[in-house]
Every structure is written in C-alpha cells, then in structure tokens.
mmCIF file of the N, C-alpha and C atoms, coordinates in Angstrom:
data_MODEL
# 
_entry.id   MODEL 
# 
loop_
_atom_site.group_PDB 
_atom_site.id 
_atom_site.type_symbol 
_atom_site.label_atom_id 
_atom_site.label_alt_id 
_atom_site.label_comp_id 
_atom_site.label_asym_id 
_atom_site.label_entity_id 
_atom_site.label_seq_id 
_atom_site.pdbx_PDB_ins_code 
_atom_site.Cartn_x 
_atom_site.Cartn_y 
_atom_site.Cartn_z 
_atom_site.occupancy 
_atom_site.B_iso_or_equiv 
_atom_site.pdbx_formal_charge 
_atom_site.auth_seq_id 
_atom_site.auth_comp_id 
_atom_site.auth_asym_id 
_atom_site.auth_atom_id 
_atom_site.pdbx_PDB_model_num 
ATOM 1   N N  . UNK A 1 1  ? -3.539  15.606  97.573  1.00 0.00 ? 1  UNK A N  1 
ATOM 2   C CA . UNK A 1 1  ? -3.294  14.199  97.709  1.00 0.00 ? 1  UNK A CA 1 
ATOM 3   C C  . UNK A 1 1  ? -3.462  13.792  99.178  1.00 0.00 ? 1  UNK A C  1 
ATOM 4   N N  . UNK A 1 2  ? -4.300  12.772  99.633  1.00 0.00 ? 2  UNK A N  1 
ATOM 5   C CA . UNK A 1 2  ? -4.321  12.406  100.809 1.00 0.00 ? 2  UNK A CA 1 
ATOM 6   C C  . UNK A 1 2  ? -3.275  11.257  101.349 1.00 0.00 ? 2  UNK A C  1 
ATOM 7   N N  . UNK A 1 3  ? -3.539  11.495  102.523 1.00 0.00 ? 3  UNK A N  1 
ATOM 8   C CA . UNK A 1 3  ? -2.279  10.417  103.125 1.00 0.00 ? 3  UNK A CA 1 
ATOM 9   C C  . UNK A 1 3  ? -2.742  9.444   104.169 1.00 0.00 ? 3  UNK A C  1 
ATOM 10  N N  . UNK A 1 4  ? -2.386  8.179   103.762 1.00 0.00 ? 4  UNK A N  1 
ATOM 11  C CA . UNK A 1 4  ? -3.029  6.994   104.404 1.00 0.00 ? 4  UNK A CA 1 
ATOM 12  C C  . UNK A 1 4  ? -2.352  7.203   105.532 1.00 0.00 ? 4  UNK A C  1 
ATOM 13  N N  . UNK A 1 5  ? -3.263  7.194   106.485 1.00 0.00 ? 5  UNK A N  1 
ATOM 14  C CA . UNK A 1 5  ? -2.441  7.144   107.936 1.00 0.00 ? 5  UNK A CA 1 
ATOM 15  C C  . UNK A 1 5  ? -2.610  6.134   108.525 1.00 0.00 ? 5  UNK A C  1 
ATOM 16  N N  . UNK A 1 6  ? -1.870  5.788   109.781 1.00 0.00 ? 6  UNK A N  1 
ATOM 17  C CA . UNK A 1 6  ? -1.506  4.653   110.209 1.00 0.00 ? 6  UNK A CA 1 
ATOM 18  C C  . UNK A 1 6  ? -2.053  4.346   111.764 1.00 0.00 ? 6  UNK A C  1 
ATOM 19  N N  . UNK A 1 7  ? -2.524  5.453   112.090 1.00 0.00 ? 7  UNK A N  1 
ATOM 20  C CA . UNK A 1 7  ? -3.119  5.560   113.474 1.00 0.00 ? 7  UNK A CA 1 
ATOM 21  C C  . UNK A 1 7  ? -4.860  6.486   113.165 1.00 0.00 ? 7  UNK A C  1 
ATOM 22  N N  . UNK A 1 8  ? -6.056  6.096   114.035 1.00 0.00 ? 8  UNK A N  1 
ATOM 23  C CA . UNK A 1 8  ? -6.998  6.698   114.361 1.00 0.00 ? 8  UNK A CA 1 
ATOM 24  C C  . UNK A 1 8  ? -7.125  7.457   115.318 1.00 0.00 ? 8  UNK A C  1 
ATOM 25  N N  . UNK A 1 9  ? -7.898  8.479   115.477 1.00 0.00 ? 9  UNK A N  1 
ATOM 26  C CA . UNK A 1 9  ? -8.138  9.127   117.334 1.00 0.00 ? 9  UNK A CA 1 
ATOM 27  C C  . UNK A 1 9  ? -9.162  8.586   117.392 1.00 0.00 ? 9  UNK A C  1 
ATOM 28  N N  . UNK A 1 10 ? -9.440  7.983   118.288 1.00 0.00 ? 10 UNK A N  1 
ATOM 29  C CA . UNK A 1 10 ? -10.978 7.272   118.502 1.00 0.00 ? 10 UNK A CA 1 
ATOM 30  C C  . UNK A 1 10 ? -11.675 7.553   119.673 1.00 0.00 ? 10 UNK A C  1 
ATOM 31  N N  . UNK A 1 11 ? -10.864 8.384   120.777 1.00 0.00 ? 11 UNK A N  1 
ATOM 32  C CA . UNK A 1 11 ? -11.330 9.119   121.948 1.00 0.00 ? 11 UNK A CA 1 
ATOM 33  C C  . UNK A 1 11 ? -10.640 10.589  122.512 1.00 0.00 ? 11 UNK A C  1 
ATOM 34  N N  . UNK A 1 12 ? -10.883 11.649  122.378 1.00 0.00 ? 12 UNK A N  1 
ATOM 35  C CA . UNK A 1 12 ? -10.073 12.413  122.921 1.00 0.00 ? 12 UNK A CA 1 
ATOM 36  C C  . UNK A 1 12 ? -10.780 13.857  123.860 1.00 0.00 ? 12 UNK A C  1 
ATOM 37  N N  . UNK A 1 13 ? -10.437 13.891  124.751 1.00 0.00 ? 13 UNK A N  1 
ATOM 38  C CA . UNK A 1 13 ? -10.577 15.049  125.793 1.00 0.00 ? 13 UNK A CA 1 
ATOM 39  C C  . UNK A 1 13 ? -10.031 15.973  125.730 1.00 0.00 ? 13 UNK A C  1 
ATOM 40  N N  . UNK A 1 14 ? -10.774 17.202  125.368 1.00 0.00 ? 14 UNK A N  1 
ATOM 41  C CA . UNK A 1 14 ? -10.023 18.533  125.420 1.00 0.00 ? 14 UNK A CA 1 
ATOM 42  C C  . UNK A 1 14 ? -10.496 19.441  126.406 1.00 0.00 ? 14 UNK A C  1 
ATOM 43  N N  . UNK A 1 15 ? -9.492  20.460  126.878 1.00 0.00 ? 15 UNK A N  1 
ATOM 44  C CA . UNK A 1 15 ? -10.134 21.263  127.852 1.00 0.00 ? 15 UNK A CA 1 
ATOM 45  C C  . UNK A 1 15 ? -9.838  22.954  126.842 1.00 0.00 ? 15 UNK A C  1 
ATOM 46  N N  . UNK A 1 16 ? -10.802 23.626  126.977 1.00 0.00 ? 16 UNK A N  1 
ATOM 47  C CA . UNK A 1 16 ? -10.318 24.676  125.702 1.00 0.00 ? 16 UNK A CA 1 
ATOM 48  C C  . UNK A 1 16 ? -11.113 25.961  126.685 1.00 0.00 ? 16 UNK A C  1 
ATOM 49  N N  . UNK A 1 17 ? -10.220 27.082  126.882 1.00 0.00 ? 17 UNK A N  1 
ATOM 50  C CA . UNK A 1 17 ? -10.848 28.541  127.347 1.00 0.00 ? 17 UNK A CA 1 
ATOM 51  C C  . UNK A 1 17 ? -10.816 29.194  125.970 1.00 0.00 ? 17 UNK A C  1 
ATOM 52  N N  . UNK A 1 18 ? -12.225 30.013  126.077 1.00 0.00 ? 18 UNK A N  1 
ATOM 53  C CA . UNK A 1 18 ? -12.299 30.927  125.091 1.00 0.00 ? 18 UNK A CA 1 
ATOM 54  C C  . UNK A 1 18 ? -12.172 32.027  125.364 1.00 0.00 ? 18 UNK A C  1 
ATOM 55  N N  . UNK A 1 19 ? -12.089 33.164  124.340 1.00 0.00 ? 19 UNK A N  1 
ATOM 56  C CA . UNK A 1 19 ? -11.620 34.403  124.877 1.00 0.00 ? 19 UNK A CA 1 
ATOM 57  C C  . UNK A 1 19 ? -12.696 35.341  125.540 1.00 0.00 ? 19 UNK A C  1 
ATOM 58  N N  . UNK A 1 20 ? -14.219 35.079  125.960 1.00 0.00 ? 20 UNK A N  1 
ATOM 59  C CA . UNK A 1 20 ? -14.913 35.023  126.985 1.00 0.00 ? 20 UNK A CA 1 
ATOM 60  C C  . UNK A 1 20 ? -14.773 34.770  128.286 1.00 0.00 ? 20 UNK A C  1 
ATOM 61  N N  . UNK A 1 21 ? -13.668 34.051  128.549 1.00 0.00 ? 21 UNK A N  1 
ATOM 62  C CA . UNK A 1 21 ? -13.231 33.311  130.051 1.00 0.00 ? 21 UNK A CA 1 
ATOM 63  C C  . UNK A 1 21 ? -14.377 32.129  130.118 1.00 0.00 ? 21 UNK A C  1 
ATOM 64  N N  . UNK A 1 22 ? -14.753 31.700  129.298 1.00 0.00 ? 22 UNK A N  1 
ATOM 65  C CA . UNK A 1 22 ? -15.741 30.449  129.493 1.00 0.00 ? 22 UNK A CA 1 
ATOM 66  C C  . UNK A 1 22 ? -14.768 29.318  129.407 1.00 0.00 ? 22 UNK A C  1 
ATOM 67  N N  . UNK A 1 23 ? -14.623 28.378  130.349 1.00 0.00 ? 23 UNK A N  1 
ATOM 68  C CA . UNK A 1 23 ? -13.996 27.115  130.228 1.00 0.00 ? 23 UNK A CA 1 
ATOM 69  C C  . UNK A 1 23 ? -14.897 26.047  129.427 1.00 0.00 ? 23 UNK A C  1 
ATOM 70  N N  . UNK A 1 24 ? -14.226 25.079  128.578 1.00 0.00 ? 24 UNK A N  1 
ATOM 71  C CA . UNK A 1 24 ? -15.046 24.167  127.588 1.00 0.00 ? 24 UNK A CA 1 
ATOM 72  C C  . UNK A 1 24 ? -14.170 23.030  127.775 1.00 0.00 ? 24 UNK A C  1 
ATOM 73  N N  . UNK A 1 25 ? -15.255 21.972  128.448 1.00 0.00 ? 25 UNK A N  1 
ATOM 74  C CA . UNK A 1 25 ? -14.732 20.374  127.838 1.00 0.00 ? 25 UNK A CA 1 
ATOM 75  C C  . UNK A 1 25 ? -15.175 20.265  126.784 1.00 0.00 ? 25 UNK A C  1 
ATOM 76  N N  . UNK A 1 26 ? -14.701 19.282  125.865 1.00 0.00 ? 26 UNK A N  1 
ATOM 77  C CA . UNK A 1 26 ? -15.088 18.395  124.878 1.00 0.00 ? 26 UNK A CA 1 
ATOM 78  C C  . UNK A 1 26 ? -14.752 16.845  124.534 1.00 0.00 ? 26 UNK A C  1 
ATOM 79  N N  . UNK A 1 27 ? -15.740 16.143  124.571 1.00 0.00 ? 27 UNK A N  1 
ATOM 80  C CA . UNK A 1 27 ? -14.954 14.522  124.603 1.00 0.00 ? 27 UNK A CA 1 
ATOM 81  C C  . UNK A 1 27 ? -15.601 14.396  123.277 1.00 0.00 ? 27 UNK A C  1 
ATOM 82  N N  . UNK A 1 28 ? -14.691 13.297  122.103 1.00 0.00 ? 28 UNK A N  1 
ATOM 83  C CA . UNK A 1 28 ? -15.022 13.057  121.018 1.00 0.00 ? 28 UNK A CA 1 
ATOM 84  C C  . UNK A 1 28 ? -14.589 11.896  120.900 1.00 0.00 ? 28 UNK A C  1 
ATOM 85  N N  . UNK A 1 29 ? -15.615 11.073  120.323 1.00 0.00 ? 29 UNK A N  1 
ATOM 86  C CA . UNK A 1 29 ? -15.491 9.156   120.236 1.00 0.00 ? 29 UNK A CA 1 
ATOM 87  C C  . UNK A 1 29 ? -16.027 9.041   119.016 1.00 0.00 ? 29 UNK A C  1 
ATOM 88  N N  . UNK A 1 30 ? -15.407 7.653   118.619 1.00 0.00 ? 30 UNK A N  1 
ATOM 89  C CA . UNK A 1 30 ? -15.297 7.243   117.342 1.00 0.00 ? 30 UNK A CA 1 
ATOM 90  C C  . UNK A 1 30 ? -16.117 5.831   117.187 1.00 0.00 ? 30 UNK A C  1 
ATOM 91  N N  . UNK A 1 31 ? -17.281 5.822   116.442 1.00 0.00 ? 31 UNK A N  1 
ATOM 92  C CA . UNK A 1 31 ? -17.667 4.805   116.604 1.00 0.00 ? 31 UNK A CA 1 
ATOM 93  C C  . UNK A 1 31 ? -16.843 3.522   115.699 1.00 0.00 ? 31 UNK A C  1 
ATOM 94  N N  . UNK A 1 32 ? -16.568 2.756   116.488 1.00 0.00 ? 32 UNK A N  1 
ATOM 95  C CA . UNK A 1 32 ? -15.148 1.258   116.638 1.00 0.00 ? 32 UNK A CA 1 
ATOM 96  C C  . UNK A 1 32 ? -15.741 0.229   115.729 1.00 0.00 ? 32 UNK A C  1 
ATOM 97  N N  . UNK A 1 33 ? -17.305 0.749   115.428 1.00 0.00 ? 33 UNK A N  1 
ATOM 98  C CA . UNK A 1 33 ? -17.837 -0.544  114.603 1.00 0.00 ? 33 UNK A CA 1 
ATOM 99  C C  . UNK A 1 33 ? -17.328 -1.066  113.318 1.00 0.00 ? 33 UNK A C  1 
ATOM 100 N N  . UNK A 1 34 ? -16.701 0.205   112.620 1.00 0.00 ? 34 UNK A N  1 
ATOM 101 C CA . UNK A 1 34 ? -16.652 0.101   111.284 1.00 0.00 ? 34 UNK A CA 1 
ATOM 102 C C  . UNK A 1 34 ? -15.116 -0.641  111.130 1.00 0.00 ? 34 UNK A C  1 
ATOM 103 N N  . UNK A 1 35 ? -14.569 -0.680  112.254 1.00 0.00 ? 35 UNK A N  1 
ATOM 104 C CA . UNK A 1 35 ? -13.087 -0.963  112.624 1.00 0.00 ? 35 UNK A CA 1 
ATOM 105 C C  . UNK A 1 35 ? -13.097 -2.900  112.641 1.00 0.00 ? 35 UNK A C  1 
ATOM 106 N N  . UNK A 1 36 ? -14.288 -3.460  112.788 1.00 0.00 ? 36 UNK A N  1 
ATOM 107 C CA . UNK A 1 36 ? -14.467 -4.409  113.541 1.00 0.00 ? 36 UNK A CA 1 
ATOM 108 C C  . UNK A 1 36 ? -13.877 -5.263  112.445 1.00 0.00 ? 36 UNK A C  1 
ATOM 109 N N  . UNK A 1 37 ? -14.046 -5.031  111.162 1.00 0.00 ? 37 UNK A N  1 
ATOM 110 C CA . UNK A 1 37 ? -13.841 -6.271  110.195 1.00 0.00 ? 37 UNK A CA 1 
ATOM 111 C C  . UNK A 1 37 ? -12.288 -6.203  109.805 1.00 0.00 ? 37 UNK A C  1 
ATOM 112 N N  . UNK A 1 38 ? -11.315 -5.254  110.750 1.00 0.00 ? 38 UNK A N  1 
ATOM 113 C CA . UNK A 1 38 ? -9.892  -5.231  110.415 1.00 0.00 ? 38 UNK A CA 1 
ATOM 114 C C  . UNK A 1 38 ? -9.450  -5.745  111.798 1.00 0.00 ? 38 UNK A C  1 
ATOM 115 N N  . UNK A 1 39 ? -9.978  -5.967  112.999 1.00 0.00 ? 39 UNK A N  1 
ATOM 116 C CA . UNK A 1 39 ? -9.342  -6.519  113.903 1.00 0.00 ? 39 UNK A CA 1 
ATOM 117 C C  . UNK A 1 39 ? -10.010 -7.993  114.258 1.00 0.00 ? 39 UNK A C  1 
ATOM 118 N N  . UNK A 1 40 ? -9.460  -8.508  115.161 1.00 0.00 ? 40 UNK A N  1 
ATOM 119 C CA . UNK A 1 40 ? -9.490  -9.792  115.683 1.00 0.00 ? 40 UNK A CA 1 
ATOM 120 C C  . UNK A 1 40 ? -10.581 -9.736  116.525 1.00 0.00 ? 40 UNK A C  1 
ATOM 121 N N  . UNK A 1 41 ? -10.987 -10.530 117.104 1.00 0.00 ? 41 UNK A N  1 
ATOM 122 C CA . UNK A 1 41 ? -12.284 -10.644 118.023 1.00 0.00 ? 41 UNK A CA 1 
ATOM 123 C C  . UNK A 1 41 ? -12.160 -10.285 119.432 1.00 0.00 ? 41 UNK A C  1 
ATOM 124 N N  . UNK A 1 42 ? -10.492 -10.585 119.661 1.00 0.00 ? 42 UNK A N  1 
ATOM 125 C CA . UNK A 1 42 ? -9.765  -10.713 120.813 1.00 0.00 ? 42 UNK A CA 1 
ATOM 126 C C  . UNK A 1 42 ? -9.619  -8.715  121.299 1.00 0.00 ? 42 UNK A C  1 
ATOM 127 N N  . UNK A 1 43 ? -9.216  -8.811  119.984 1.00 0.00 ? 43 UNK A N  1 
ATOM 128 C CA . UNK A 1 43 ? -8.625  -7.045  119.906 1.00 0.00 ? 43 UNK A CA 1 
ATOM 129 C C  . UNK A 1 43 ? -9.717  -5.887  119.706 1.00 0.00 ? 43 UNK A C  1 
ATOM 130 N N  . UNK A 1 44 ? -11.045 -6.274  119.143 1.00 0.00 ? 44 UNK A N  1 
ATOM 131 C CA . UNK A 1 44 ? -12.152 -5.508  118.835 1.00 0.00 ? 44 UNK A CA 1 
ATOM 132 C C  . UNK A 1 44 ? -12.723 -5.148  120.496 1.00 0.00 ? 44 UNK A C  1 
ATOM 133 N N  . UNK A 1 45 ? -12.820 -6.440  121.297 1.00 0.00 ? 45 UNK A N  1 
ATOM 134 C CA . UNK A 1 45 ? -13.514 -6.510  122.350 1.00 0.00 ? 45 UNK A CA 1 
ATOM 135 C C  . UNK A 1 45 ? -12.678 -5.580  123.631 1.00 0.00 ? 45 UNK A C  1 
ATOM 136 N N  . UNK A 1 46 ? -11.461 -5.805  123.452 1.00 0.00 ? 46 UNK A N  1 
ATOM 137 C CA . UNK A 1 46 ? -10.739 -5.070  124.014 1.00 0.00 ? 46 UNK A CA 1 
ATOM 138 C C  . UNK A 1 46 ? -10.664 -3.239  124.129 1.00 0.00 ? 46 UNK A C  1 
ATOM 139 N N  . UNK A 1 47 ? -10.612 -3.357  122.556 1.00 0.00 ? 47 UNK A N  1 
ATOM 140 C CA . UNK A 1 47 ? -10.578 -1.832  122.140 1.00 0.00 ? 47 UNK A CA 1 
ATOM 141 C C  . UNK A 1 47 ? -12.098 -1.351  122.733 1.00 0.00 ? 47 UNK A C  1 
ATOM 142 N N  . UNK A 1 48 ? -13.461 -2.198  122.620 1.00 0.00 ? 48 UNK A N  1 
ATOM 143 C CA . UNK A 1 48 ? -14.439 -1.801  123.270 1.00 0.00 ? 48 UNK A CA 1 
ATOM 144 C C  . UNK A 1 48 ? -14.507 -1.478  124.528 1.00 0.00 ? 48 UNK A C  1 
ATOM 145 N N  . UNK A 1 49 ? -13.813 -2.621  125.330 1.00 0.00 ? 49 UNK A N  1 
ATOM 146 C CA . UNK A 1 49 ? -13.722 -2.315  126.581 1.00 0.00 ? 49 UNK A CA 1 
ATOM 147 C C  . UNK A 1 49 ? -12.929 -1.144  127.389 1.00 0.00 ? 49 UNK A C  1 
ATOM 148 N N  . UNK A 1 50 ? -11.730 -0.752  126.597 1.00 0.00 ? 50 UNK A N  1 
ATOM 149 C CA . UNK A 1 50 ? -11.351 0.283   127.020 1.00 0.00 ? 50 UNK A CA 1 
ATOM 150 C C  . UNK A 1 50 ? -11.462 1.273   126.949 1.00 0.00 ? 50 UNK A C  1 
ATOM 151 N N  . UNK A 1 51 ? -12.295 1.700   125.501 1.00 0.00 ? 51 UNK A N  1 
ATOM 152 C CA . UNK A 1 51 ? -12.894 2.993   125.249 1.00 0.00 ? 51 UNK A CA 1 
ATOM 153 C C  . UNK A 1 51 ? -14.045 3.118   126.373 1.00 0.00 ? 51 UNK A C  1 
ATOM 154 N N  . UNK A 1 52 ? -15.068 2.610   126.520 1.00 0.00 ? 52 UNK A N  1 
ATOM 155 C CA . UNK A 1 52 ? -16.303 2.185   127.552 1.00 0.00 ? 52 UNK A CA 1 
ATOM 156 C C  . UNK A 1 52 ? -15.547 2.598   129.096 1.00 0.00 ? 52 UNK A C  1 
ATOM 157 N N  . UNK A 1 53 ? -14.733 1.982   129.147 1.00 0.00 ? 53 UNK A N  1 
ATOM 158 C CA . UNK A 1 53 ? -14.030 1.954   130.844 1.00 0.00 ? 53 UNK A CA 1 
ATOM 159 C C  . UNK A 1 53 ? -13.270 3.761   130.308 1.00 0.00 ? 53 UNK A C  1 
ATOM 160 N N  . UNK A 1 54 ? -12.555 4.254   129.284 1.00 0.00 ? 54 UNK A N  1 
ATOM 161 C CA . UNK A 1 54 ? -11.844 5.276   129.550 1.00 0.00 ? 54 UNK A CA 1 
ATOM 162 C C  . UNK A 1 54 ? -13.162 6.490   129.605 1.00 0.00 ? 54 UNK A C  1 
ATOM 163 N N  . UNK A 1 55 ? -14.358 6.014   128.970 1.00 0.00 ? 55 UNK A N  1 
ATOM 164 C CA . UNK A 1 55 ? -15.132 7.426   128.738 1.00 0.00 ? 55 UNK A CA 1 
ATOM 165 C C  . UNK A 1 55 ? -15.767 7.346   130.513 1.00 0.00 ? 55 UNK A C  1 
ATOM 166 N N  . UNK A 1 56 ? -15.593 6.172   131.073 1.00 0.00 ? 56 UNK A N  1 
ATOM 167 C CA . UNK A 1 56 ? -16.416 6.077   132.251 1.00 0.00 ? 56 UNK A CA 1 
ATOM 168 C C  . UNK A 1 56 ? -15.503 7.235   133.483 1.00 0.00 ? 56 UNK A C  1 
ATOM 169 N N  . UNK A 1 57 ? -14.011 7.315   133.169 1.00 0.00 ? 57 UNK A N  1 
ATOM 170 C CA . UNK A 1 57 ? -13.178 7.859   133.671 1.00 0.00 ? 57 UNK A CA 1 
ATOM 171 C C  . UNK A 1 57 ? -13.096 9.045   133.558 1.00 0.00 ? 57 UNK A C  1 
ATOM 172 N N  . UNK A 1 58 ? -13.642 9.163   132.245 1.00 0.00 ? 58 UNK A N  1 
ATOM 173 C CA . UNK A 1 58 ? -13.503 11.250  131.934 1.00 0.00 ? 58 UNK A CA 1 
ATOM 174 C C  . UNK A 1 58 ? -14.536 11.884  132.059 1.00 0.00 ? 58 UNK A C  1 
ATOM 175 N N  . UNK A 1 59 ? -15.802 11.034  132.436 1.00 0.00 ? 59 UNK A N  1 
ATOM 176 C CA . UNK A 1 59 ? -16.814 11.494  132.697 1.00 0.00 ? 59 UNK A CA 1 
ATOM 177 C C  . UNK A 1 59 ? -16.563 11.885  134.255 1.00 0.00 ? 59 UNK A C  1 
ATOM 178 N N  . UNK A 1 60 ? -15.777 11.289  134.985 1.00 0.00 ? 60 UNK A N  1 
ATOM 179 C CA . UNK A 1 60 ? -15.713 11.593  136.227 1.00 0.00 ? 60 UNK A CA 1 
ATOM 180 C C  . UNK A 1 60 ? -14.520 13.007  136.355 1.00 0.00 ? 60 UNK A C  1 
ATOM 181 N N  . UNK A 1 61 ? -13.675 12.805  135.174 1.00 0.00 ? 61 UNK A N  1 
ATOM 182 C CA . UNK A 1 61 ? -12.690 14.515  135.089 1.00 0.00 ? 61 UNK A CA 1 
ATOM 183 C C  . UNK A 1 61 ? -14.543 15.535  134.989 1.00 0.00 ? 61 UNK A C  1 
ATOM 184 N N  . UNK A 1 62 ? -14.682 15.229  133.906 1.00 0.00 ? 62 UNK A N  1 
ATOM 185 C CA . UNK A 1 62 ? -15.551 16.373  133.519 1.00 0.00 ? 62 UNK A CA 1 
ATOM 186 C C  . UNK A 1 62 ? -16.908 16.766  134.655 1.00 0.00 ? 62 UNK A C  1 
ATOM 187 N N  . UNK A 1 63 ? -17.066 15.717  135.895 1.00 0.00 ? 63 UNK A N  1 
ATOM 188 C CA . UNK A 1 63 ? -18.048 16.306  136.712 1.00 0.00 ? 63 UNK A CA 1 
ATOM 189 C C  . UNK A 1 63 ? -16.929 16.936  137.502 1.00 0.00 ? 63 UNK A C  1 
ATOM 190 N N  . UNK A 1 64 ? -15.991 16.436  138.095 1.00 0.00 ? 64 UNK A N  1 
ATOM 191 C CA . UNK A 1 64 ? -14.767 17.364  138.936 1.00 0.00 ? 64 UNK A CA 1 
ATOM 192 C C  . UNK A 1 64 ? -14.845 18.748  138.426 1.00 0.00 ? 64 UNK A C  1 
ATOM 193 N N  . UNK A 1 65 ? -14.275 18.724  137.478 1.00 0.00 ? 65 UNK A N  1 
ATOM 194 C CA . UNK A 1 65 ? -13.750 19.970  136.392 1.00 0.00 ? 65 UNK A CA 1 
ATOM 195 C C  . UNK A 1 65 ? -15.252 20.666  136.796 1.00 0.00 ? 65 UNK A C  1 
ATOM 196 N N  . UNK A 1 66 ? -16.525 20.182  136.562 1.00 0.00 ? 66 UNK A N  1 
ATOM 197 C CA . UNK A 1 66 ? -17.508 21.459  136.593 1.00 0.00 ? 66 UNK A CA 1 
ATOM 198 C C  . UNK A 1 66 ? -18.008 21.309  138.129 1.00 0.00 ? 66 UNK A C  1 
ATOM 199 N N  . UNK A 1 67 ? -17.617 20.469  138.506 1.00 0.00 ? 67 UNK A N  1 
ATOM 200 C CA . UNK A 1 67 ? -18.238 20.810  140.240 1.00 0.00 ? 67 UNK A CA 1 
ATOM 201 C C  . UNK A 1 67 ? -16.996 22.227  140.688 1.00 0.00 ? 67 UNK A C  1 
ATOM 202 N N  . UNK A 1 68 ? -15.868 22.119  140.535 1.00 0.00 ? 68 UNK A N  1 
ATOM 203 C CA . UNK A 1 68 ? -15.063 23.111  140.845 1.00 0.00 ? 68 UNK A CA 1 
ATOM 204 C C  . UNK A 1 68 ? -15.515 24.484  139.904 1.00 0.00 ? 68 UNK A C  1 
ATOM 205 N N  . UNK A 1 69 ? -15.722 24.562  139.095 1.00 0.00 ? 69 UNK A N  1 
ATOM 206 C CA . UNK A 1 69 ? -16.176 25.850  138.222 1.00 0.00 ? 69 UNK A CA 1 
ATOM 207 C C  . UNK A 1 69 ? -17.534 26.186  138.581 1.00 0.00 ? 69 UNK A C  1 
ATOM 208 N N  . UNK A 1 70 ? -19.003 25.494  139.639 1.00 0.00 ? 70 UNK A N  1 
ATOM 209 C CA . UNK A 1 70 ? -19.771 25.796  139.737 1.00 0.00 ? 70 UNK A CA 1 
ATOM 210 C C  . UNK A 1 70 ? -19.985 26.298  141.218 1.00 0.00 ? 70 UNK A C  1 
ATOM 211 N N  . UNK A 1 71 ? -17.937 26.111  141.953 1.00 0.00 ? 71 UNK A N  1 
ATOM 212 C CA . UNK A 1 71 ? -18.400 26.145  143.245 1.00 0.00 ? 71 UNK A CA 1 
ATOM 213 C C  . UNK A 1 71 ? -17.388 27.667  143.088 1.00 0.00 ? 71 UNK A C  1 
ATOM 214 N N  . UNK A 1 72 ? -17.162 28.515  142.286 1.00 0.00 ? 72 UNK A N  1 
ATOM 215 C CA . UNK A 1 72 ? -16.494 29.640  142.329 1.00 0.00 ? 72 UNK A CA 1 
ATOM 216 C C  . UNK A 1 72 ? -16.984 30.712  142.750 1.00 0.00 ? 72 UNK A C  1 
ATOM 217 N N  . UNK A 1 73 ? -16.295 31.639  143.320 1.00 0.00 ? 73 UNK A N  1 
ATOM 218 C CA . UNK A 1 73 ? -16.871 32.832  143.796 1.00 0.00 ? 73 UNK A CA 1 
ATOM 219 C C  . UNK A 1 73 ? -17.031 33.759  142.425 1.00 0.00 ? 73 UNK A C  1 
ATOM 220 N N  . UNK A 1 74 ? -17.621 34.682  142.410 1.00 0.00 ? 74 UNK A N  1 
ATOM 221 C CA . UNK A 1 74 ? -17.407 35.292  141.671 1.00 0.00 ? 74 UNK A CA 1 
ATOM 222 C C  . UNK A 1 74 ? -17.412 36.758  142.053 1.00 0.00 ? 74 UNK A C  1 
ATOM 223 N N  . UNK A 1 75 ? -16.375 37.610  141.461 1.00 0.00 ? 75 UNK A N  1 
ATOM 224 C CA . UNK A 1 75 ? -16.393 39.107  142.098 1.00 0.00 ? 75 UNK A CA 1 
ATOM 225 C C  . UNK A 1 75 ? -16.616 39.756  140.892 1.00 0.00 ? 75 UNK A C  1 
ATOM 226 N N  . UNK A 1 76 ? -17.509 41.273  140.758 1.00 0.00 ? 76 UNK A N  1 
ATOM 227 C CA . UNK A 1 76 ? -17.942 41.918  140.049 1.00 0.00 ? 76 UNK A CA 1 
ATOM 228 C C  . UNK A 1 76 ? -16.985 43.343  140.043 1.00 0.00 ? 76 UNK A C  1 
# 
C-alpha cells in the first residue's frame, strides 16, 4: 500500500565515500514543471527561483570540494 506524502525532495546534495576511498558528489533535481498546476503563480516562480539560485550555490560547494581533492598529495 502506498502512502500519500505530504512533502517532495526536489533538490538534494550528497557527499558519499565509497569503500575505494573515492569521494562522490551527487546533486539530484526535480523537474518543478509538473508541480506547476498545484501552485500559484506567485509560489511556482519562486520555487523556480530558488531551486536555480540554490543549484547555482552547490555548484560552487562541488568545484571547492573538487578543487581541494585535485590539489592532494598523494603518498604511495
């Protein structure tokens, strides 16, 4: 039986090590379109704008995050 839920994830950033020692981002977005005919015009545009402005933000974690992992030493 499924369960109507009450909230979406519509953006989320993960940082995940595997048991390789490989570090992994992952960003996952939800396309908001299908959302459009349950919100307001006020609230659609919004939710656009902040997803747009938050991915613009984690794009800047995720060059940090790999400028520091590409500037590592590495010992053998």
């Amino acid at each position: 039986m499924r369960t109507k839920r009450e909230e979406a994830r519509l953006l989320s950033y993960t940082l995940l090590y595997d048991k390789t020692g490989k570090l992994i981002t992952e960003r996952v977005s939800t396309d908001i379109e299908k959302l459009k005919k349950f919100l307001t015009v006020e609230d659609y545009n919004l939710l656009k704008t902040t997803i747009r402005e938050t991915t613009i933000e984690l794009d800047k974690i995720h060059n940090k995050i790999e400028a520091h992992l590409n500037g590592r030493i590495f010992n053998d």
